[in-house]
C-alpha atoms as one frame of an Amber mdcrd trajectory, in Angstrom:
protein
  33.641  61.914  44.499  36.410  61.204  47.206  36.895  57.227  47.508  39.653
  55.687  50.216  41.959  53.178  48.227  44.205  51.129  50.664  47.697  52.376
  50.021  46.731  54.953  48.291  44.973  57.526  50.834  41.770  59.731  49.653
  41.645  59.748  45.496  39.453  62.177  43.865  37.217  60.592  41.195  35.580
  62.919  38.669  31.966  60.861  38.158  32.683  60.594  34.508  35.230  58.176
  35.145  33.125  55.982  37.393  32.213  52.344  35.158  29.204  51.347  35.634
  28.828  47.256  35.667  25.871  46.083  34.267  26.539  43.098  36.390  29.042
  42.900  39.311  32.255  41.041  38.711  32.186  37.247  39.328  32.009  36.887
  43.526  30.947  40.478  43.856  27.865  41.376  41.841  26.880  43.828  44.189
  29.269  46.248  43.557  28.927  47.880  40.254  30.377  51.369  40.601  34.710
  51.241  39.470  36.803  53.238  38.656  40.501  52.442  36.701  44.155  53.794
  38.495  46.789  53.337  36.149  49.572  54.222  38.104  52.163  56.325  36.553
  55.519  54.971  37.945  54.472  51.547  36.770  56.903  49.605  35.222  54.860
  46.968  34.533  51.257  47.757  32.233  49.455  46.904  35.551  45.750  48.686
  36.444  43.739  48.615  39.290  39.870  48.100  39.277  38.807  50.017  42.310
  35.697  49.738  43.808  33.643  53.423  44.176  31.350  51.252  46.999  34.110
  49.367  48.705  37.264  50.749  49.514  38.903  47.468  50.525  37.720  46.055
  46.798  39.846  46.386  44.390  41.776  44.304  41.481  45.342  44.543  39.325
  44.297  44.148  35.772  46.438  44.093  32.622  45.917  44.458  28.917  45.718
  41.032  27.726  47.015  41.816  24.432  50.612  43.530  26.015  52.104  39.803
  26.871  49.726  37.539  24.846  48.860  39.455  21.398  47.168  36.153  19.895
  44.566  36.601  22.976  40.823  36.268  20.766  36.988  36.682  21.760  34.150
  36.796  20.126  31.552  38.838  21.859  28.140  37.734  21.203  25.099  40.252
  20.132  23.821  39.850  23.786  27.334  41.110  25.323  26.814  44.183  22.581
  23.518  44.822  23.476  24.103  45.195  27.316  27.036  47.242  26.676  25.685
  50.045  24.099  28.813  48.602  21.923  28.350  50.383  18.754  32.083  50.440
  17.186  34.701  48.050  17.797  37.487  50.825  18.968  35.337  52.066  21.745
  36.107  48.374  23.430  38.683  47.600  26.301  39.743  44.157  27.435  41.361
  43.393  30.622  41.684  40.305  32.665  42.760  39.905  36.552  46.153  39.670
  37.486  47.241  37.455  40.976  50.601  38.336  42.191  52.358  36.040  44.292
  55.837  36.926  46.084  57.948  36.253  42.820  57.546  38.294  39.638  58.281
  35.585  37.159  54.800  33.969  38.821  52.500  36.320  38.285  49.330  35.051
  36.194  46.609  36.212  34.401  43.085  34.609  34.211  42.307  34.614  30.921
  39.192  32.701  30.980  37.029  35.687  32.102  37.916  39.424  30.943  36.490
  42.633  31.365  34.837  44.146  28.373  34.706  47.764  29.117  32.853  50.037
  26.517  35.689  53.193  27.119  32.895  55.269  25.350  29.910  55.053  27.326
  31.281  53.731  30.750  29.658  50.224  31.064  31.497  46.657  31.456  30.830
  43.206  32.228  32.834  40.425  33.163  32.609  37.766  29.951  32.926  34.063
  30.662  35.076  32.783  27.491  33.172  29.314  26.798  34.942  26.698  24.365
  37.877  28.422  24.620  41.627  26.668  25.672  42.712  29.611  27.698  43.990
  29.112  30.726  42.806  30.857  34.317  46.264  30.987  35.393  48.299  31.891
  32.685  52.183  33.275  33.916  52.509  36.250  31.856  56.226  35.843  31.491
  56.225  32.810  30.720  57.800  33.523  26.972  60.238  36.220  28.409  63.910
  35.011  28.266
């Protein structure tokens, strides 16, 4: 499949990398079809979400883990369920990245990752209830 990313030209997508959402992200649950770009002279452990429907859809993600490695969920049987989750190491967690003009401002919403089951190609967007994690969290924040 040949998808237009802004920026990036025509990209090639084999279909086995598509993720399939079993429910849109937040804002744009009609769009389930994604596909990662990690690019490769990336100094920074940033990913984009790209939408396979909408080329003018996409989203920087990060690893929450890579600048906050006390970063916790618990995903409930239902979340398990929906996403054929049947070992632990088979899940991915991202959350959304906004990236304003300085570098030291750049945030991460940690309130509402992407659970991504790397196995079988399905994700959902998890809202983290009763949790103290912040939706605009500056990532370097801790760097000196």
């Amino acid at each position: 499949m040949k998808v237009m990313v802004p920026n990036m030209g025509e990209v090639e997508v084999a279909e086995d990398k598509i993720i399939n959402f079993v429910q849109g992200p937040l804002a744009f649950e009609d769009y389930k079809k994604f596909f990662i770009i990690d690019p490769e002279e990336n100094d920074f452990p940033f990913k984009l979400l790209q939408s396979a429907e909408e080329e003018s859809l996409g989203f920087i993600l990060t690893d929450p883990f890579t600048f906050k490695p006390d970063y916790d969920i618990e995903l409930n049987e239902d979340v398990l369920q929906e996403l054929e989750i049947e070992k632990p190491e088979d899940i991915l967690v991202f959350v959304f990245l906004v990236i304003p003009d300085k570098v030291e401002d750049i945030s991460a919403n940690l309130v509402p990752p992407i659970i991504i089951n790397a196995e079988k190609r399905l994700a959902k967007q998890v809202i983290l209830d009763g949790t103290d994690y912040e939706t605009k969290y500056r990532i370097f924040q801790n760097v000196n």
